[in-house]
TIMI-184828 format. One line per field, with one value per residue (C-alpha): residue number from 1; z, x, y. Coordinates in steps of 0.2 Angstrom, whole numbers, plus 5000, padded with zeros to 4 digits. Each point is the difference from the previous one (the first is absolute). Layout:
% TIMI-184828
kolmi <- (NUM:...) $
zz <- (Z:...) $
xx <- (X:...) $
yy <- (Y:...) $
END
This chain:
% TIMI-184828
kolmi <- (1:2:3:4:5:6:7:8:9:10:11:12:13:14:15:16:17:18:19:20:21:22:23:24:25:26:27:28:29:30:31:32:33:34:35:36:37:38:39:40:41:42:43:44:45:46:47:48:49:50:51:52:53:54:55:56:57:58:59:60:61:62:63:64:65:66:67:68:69:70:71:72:73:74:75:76:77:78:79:80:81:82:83:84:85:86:87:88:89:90:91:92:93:94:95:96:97:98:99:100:101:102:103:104:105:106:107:108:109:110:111:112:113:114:115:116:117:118:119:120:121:122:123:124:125:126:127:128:129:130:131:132:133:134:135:136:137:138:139:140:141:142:143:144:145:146:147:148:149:150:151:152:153:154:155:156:157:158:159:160:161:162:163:164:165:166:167:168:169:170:171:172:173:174:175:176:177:178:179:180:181:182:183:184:185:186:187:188:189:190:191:192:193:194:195:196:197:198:199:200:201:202:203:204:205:206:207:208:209:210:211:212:213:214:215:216:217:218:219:220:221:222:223:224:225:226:227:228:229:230:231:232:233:234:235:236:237:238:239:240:241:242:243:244:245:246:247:248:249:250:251:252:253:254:255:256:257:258:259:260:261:262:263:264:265:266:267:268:269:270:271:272:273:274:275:276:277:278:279:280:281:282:283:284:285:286:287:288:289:290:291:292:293:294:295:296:297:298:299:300:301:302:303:304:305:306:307:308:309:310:311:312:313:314:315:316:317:318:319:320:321:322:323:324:325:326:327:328:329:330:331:332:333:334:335:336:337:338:339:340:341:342:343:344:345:346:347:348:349:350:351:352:353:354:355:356:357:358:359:360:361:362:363:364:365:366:367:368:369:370:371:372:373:374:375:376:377:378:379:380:381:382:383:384:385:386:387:388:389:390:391:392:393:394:395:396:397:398:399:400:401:402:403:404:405:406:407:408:409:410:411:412:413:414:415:416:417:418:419:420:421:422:423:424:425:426:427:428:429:430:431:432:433:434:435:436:437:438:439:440:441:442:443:444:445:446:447:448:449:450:451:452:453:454:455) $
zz <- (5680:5006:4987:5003:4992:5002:4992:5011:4986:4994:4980:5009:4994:5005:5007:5006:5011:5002:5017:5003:5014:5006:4981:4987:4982:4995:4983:4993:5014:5000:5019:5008:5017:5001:4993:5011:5014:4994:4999:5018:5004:4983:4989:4983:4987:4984:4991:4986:4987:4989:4989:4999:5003:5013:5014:5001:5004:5008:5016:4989:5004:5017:5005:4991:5009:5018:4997:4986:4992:4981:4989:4987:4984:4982:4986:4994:5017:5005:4985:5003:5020:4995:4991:5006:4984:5000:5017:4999:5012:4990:4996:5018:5004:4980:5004:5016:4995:4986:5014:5013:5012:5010:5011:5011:4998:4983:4990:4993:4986:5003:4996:5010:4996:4988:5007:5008:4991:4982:4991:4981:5000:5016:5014:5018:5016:5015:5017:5016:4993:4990:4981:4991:4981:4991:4984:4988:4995:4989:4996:5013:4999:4991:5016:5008:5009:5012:5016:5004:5017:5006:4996:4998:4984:5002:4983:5004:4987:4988:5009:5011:5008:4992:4989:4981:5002:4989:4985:4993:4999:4997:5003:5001:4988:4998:4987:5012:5017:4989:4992:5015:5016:4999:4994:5016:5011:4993:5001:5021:5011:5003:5018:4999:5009:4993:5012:4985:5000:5006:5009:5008:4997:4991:4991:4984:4994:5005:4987:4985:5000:5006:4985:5003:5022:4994:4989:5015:5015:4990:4994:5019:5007:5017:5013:4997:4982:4994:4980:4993:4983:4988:4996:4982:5008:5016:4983:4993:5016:5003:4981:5005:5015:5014:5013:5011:5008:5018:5009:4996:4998:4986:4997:4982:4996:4983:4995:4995:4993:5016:5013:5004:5005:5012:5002:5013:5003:5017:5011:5017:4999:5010:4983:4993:5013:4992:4983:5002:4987:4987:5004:4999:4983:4998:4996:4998:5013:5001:5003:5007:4998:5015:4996:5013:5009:5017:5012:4990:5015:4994:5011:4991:4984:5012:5005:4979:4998:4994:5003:4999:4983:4996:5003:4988:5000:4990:4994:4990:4991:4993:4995:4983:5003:4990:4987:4990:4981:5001:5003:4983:4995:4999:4983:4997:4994:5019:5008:5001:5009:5012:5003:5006:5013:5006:5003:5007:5012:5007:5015:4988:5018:5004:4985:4984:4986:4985:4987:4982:4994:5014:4995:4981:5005:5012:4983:4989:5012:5005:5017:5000:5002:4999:5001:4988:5002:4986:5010:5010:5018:5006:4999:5006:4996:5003:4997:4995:5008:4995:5007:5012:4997:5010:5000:5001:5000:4999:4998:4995:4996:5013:4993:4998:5018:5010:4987:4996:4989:5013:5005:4978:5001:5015:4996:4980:5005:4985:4997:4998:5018:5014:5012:4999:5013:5002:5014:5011:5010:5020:4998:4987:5008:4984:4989:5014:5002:4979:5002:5013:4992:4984:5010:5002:5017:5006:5006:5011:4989:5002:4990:5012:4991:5008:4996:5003:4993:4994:5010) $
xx <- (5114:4985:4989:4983:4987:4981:4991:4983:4989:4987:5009:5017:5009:5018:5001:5017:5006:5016:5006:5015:5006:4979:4995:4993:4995:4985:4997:4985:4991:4983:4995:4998:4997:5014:5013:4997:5001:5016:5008:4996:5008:5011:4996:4996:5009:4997:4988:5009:4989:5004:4987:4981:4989:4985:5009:5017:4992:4986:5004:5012:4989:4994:5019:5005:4986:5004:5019:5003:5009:5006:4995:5015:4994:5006:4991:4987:4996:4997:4987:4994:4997:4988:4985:4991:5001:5019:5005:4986:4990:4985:5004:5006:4988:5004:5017:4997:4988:5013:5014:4988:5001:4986:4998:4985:4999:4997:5015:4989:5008:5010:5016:5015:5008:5014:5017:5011:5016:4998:5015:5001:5015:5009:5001:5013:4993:5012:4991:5007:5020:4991:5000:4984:5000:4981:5002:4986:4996:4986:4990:4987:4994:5005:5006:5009:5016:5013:5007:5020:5005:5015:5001:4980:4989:4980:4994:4982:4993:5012:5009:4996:5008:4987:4992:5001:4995:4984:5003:4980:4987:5000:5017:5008:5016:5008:5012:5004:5003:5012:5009:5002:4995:5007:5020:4994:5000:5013:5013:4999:5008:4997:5000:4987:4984:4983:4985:4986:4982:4994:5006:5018:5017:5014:5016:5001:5011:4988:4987:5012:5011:4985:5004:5017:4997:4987:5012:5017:4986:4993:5019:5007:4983:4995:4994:4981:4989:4987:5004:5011:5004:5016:5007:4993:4982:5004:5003:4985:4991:5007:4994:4985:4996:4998:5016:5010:5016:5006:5014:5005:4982:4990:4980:4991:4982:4995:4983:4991:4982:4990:5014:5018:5013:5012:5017:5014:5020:5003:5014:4988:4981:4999:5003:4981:4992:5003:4990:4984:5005:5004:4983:4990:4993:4995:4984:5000:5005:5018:5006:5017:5009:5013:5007:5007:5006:5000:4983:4997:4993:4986:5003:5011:4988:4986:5008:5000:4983:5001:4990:5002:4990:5006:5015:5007:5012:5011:4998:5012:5001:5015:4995:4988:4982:4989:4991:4983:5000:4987:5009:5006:5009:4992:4997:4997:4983:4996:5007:4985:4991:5015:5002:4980:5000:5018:4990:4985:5013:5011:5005:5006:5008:5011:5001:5011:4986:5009:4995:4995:5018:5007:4988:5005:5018:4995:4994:5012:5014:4986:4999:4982:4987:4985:4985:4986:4982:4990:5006:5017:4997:5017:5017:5018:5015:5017:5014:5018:5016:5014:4996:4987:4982:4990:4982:4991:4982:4987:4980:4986:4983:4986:4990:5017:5005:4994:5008:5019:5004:5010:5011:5002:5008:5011:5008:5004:5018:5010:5009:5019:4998:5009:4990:4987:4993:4983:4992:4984:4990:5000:4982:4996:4999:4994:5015:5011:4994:5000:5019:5007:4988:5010:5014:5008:5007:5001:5018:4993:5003:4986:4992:4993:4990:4992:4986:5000:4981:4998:4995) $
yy <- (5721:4987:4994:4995:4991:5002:4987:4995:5007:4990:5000:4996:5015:5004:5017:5006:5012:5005:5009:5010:5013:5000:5004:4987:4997:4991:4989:4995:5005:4988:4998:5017:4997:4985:5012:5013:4987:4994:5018:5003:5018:5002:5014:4993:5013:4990:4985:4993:4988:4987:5000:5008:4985:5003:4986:5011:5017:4998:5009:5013:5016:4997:5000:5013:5009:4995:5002:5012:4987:5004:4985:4996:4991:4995:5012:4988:4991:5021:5001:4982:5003:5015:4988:4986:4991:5001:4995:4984:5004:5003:4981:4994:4986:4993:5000:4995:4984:4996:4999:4988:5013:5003:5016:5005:5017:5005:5012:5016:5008:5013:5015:5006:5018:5005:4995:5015:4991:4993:4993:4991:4986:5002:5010:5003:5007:5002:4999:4995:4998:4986:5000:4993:4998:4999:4990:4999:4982:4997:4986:4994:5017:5017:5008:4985:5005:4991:5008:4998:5003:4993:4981:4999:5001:5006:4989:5005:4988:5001:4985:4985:4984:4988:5008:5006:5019:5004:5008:5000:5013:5018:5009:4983:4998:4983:5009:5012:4989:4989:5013:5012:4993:4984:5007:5011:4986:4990:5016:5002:4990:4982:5000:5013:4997:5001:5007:4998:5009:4981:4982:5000:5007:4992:5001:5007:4985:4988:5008:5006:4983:4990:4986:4997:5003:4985:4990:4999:4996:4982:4998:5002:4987:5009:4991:4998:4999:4993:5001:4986:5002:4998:5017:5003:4995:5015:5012:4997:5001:5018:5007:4993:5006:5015:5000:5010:4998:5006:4998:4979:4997:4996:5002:4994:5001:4989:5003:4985:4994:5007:5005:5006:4986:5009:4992:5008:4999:5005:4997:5003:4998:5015:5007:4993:5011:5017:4997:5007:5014:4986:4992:5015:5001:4982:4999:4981:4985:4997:4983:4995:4982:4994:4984:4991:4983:5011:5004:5017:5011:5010:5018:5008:4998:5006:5014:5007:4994:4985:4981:4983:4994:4983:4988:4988:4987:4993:4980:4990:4986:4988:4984:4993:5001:4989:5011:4998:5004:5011:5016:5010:5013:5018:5009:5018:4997:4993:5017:5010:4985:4997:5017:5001:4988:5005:5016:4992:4991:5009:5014:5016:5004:4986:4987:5003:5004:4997:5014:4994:5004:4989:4985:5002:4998:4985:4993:5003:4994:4983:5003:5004:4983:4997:4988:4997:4994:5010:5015:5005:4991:5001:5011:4999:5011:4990:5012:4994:5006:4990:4983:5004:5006:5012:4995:5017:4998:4985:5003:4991:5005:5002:4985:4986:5004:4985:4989:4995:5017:5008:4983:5000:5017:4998:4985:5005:5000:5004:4985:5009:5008:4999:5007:5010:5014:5008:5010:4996:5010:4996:5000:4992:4980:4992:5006:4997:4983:4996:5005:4990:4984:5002:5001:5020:5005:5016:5007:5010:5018:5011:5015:5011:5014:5014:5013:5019:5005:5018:5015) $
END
């Protein structure tokens, strides 16, 4: 049996065809003249679909017209194929527009032909000594069914790698896709392999034990990662965020304030270059942190899309500095102010913006400074861990600059510290040259953050 995957469409869809003894199967047929390419001089006896939406059988009747090919379809993907307001096409460039995919030729509304073999729950079709089970799973769409032959799984849309299958909109059942089609998935075989309506193929226990997968590769530390965090922090970061697992490897994406932080566990970094599926509904800038004592070469984040946005580096200091009395302590009163020119300061894309939550806890625990002249004119956030302090941010207002605010701020060194750390952009020669007069040294660590724009 060869399985093969047609997929140079402009929407990206997965069309498969199965050959065997010079016959072959198509599902979700979308391309016409790339299927037919691909099925050379078989005899195409059957079209299988996963589901009724307009990008999985669009070329349906203009095979079954040149092949005499019978179409085999769940009951409701049958009904839904026969009316352009149930298979979407009536809505295609909506759907398309809310995906961020763009196509040049324009998808007209339009209907396929009742299906020659309809089934309700389940259905077995022997073809070729090779036994193929339909099963009805609903959820992303009433007529959404998976295909089993041999040790493959056709999800259609009903299950993807990176992904969480949509479940909104007419026909669309969140009740019924955790109630059936997920006990569905979770009863095959582990080993089984996923070839889904969209993006790559994958193991089926990479998806359905995608948590714990994620859990034993931060435990067992691979080779190359760019998230350091105790494990109760990594916990929080996985209920918190978008991730996948495959193989040893790991990918997160954390939505923040304006973008997605992406952090990775690989053992190779070949591994990095296979994400373009993971990326693919971004529609905001993505940034990436490397940290690193090493030359970071920049071509394997190239090749993913990726560019260099800023470097910092990491200063400390471990001696007394002389301080002035006129820095105090922050109250929640002053937050509203503070948080303003923290704004009005500040790179959303590569500095740490504290939220209004984070600044009242600052308070509260009186690591949150200030400077006073009628007005706020200066800020610094010194936070405690044990001993040490990490000073996170300094800024002063755009008309105390040329003065001595910022040499105020930097060198309030609490006085039970034993050393304190704080990072400094590359570029920035006035902070760098305010830190080493009051007397930080950089150790030569580096945060090296990178920026993948939206398409």
């Amino acid at each position: 049996m060869e399985i093969i995957t047609c997929n140079n469409n402009e929407i990206k869809i997965n069309s498969y065809i199965i050959k065997e003894k010079n016959h072959a199967i198509v599902i979700d047929p979308n391309d016409f003249e790339e299927i037919i390419d691909a099925l050379g001089n078989c005899k195409l006896d059957y079209i299988f679909l996963t589901h009724e939406h307009f990008d999985h059988i669009m070329a349906v009747d203009k095979l079954r017209a040149r092949y005499n090919a019978k179409l085999v379809a769940q009951k409701h993907t049958s009904e839904n194929i026969q009316k352009a307001s149930r298979n979407l096409s009536k809505f295609s460039n909506i759907i398309l527009d809310f995906m961020n995919v763009k196509i040049k030729t324009e998808i007209k509304e339009f209907t396929v032909n009742v299906a020659d073999i309809i089934y309700d729950n389940s259905y077995k079709l022997i073809w070729k000594d090779l036994e193929l089970k339909f099963f009805h799973t609903p959820g992303h769409s009433e007529g959404s069914s998976c295909i089993i032959i041999k040790d493959y799984v056709f999800s259609g849309d009903s299950l993807f790698e990176c992904w969480e299958t949509d479940t909104r909109g007419k026909g669309c059942s969140k009740k019924d896709y955790l109630n059936i089609t997920m006990p569905f998935f979770k009863s095959l075989n582990k080993e089984t392999k996923v070839l889904a309506g969209h993006c790559e193929p994958f193991l089926l226990e990479d998806k359905i034990n995608a948590k714990e997968k994620a859990i034993k590769i931060f435990k067992n530390r691979v080779n190359y990662s760019n998230c350091f965090v105790t494990y109760d922090n990594f916990l929080k970061l996985l209920d918190d965020c978008t991730f996948f697992t495959r193989g040893d490897s790991l990918f997160l994406l954390k939505k923040e304030s304006v973008f997605f932080k992406f952090y990775y566990f690989v053992n190779d970094y070949k591994e990095l270059t296979k994400l373009d599926s993971f990326f693919y509904t971004c529609k905001q800038t993505i940034i990436m942190e490397v940290v690193s004592k090493e030359k970071i070469t920049n071509l394997i984040y190239e090749q993913i899309g990726f560019e260099t946005y800023k470097t910092y580096s990491r200063y400390i200091i471990d001696k007394e500095v002389k301080k002035l009395n006129t820095v105090e302590v922050a109250k929640e009163d002053d937050i509203k102010e503070i948080k303003k020119l923290i704004d009005d300061t500040f790179d959303p894309l590569s500095d740490y913006i504290p939220t209004r939550e984070e600044l009242l806890y600052f308070v509260k625990n009186k690591e949150l400074y200030i400077v006073k002249n009628n007005i706020i004119i200066g800020i610094a956030i010194y936070i405690k861990n044990g001993n040490n302090y990490y000073f996170r941010l300094s800024c002063v207002h755009p008309d105390y600059r040329n003065g001595f605010i910022g040499y105020i701020l930097a060198s309030n060194i609490p006085s039970d510290a034993n050393k304190v750390i704080t990072w400094v952009d590359n570029n920035n020669e006035s902070a760098k040259k305010l830190n080493l007069g009051i007397g930080y040294k950089p150790d030569n660590l580096q945060n090296h953050i990178f920026i993948k724009q939206s398409k």
